[in-house]
C-alpha positions in Angstrom: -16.7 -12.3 8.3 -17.0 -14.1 4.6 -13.9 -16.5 5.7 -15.6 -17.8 8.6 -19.0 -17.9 6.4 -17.1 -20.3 4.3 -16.8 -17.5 1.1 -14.4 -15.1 -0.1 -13.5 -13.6 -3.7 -10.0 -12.7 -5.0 -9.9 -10.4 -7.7 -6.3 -10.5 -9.7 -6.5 -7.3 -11.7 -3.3 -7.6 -14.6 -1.3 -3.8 -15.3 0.9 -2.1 -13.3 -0.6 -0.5 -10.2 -1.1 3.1 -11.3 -2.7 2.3 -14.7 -5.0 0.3 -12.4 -5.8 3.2 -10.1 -6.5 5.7 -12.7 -8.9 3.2 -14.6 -10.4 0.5 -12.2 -12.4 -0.7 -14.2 -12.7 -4.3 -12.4 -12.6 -2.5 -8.9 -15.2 -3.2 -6.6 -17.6 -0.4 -5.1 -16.6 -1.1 -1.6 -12.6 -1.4 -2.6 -10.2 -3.8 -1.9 -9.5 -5.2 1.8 -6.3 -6.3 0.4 -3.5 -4.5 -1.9 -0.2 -6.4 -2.8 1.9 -4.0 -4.9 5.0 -6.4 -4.3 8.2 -4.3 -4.8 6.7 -1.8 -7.5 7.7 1.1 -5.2 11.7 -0.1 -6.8 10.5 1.0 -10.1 8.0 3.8 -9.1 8.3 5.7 -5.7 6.8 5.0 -2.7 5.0 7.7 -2.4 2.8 7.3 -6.0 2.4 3.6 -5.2 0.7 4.7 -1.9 -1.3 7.4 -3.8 -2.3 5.1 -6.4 -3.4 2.3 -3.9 -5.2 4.5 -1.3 -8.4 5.6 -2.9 -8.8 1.9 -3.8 -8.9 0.4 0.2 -12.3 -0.6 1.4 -13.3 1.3 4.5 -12.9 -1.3 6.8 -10.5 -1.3 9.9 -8.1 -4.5 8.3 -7.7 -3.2 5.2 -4.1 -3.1 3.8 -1.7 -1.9 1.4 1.7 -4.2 1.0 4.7 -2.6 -1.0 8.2 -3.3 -0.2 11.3 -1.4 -2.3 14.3 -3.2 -1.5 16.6 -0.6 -2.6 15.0 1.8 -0.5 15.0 -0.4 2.7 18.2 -1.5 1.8 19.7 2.6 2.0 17.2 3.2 5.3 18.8 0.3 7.2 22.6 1.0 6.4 21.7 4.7 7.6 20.0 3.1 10.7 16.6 4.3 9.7 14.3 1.4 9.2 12.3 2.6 11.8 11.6 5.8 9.8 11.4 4.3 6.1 7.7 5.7 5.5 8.9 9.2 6.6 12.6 8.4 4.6 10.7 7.6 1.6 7.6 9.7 1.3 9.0 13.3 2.7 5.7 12.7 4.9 5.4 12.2 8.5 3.0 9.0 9.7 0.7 11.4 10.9 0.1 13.7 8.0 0.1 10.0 5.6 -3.1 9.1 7.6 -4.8 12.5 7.1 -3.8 12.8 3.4 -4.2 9.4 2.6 -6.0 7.3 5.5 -3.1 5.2 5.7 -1.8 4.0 9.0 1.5 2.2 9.0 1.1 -1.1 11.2 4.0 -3.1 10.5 7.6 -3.1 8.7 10.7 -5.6 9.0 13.7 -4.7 10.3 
């Protein structure tokens, strides 16, 4: 709705993504529509990146969270899992990730 009003705010908060969830300081009341964590989930795992980033998601249906971990994509697809990297990587099923964490995966590259 703000883009096609013409308006829109980007917030670029500086620290590593679970110094930032711990002590959002900068975070808006409403949360973040949009969460790039880049490839943190290399250096941290998967799962505390999604932790960290979940709390911090506005309520609103296109809200996201992006992560990518090569190294972990790279071991799911030579073991023919890509399809199941959230589950691969987090011990978690999709289903119990959305009722932990409201966290619906919509989209991965195979």
């Amino acid at each position: 709705a703000q883009l096609r009003a013409g308006s829109t705010s980007v917030s670029l908060v500086l620290g590593d993504v679970l110094t930032v969830a711990t002590d959002c300081s900068p975070c808006p009341s409403e949360g973040f529509d949009y969460i790039d964590c880049s490839n943190v989930a290399d250096y941290l795992s998967v799962s505390s990146v999604l932790q960290a980033c979940a709390p911090l998601l506005s309520a609103a249906p296109h809200a996201r969270v992006r992560l990518e971990s090569m190294t972990q994509y790279r071991l799911a697809r030579s073991a023919g899992h890509a399809k199941t990297f959230a589950q691969d990587t987090t011990g978690l099923s999709p289903a119990v990730l959305a009722t932990l964490l409201r966290l619906h995966f919509v989209g991965a590259c195979e």
